[in-house]
N, C-alpha and C positions, 0 to 999 in steps of 0.2 A: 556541358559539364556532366560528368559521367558519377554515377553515387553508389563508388563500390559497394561501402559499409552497408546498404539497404539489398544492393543485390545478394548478398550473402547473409545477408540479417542476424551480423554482428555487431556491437558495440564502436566507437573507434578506439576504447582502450582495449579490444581483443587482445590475447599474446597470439603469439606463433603458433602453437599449438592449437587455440582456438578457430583461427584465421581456417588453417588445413582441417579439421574438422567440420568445421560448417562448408568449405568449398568439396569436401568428398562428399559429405551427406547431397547437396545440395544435386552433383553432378550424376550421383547413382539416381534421383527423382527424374532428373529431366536428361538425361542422356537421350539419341537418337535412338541409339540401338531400345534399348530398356522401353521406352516410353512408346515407342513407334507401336508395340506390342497392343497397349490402349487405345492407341486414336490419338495421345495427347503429346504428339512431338516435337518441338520448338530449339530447333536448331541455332537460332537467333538467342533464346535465355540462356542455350548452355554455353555458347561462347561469350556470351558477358559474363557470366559466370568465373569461365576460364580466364576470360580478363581481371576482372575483379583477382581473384586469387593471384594472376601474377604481379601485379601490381603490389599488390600486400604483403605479399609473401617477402618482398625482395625488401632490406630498410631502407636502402637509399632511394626508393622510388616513392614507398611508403609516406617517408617525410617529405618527400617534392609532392607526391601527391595531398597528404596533409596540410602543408602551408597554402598551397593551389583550393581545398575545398574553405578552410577557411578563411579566406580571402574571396572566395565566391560565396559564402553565405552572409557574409558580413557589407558586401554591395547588396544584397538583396535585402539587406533585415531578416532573414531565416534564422534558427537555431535548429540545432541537430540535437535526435535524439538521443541520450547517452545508451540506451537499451537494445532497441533496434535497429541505431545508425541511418533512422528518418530526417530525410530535412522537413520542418515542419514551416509554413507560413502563421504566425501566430497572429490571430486577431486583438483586440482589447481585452485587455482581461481586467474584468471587474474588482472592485474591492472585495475583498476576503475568499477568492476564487483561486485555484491554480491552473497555469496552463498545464492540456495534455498530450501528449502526440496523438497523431491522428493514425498512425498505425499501430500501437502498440497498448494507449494509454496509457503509459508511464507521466509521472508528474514532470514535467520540462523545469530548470531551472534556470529562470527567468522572471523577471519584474515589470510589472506596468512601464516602470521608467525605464527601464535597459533597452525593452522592447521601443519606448518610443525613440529612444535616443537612435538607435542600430537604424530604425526604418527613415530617420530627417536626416540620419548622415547618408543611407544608402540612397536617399532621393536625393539628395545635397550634389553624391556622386555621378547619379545617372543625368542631372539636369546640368551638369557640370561636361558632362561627354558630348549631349545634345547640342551644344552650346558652341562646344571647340567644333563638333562635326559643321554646323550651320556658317558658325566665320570660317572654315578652308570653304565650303559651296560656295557662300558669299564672294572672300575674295576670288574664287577660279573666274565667277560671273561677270562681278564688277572691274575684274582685270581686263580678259577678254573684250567687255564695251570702251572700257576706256582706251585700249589698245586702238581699235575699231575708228575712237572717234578721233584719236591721234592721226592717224593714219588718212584718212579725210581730210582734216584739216592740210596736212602735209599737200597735199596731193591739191587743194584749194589754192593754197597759199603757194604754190611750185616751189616747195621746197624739197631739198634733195635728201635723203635719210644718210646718215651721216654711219659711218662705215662700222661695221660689228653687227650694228640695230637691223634689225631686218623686218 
């Protein structure tokens, strides 16, 4: 998963206006041509960059790609920063404490309880995948030997495989 909002380090309630201003500022810093000048040239940030902005820039992609990050932060248990559009892994947060991002420190808005709920559903989730992935290996295996011992016994017993079955 790709985290436009943090490549551009905008908000995700950015406007349009917004979005294009942090993606020019961002691409006059790290451009090849410009930055090559320093030493400090990274070819690779500035086309996530230009990803990130066409992504955003566009609403209908915007909002697929919206429904797509939150739907992956909420398998993970993560919250996004409203500030700097960080995903943050939030640990325990103490009583009378507030989460903060880890990039920005902005205060996160979030609850001891939201936080646990979002993290036993997103484990709920992931042990749920694990699970289904284990019963298809399962049955591929246990089909295979049973096939195997079919097949055996047929061949024991002279019996002739009866026509389709092979």
């Amino acid at each position: 998963m790709k985290f436009y909002y943090r490549d551009l380090f905008i908000p995700q309630t950015a406007t349009a206006d917004q979005i294009k201003s942090a993606y020019r500022k961002l691409a006059r810093e790290v451009h090849p041509d410009h930055s090559a000048q320093s030493g400090h040239s990274d070819p690779a940030r500035f086309h996530a960059i230009g990803e990130a902005y066409q992504t955003l820039s566009d609403p209908s992609l915007r909002a697929r790609y919206d429904a797509e990050l939150t739907a992956f932060l909420k398998r993970r248990g993560w919250v996004l920063c409203p500030s700097c559009g960080a995903h943050n892994e939030v640990p325990a947060i103490p009583e009378s404490k507030v989460a903060l991002c880890g990039r920005c420190r902005t205060p996160l808005s979030v609850t001891e309880t939201e936080r646990r709920s979002s993290q036993v559903t997103a484990l709920r989730e992931q042990a749920i995948d694990v699970v289904a992935e284990l019963g298809a290996d399962l049955l591929d295996v246990t089909g295979d030997f049973l096939h195997g011992k079919l097949q055996g016994l047929r061949t024991r017993f002279a019996v002739k495989p009866r026509k389709g079955v092979g």
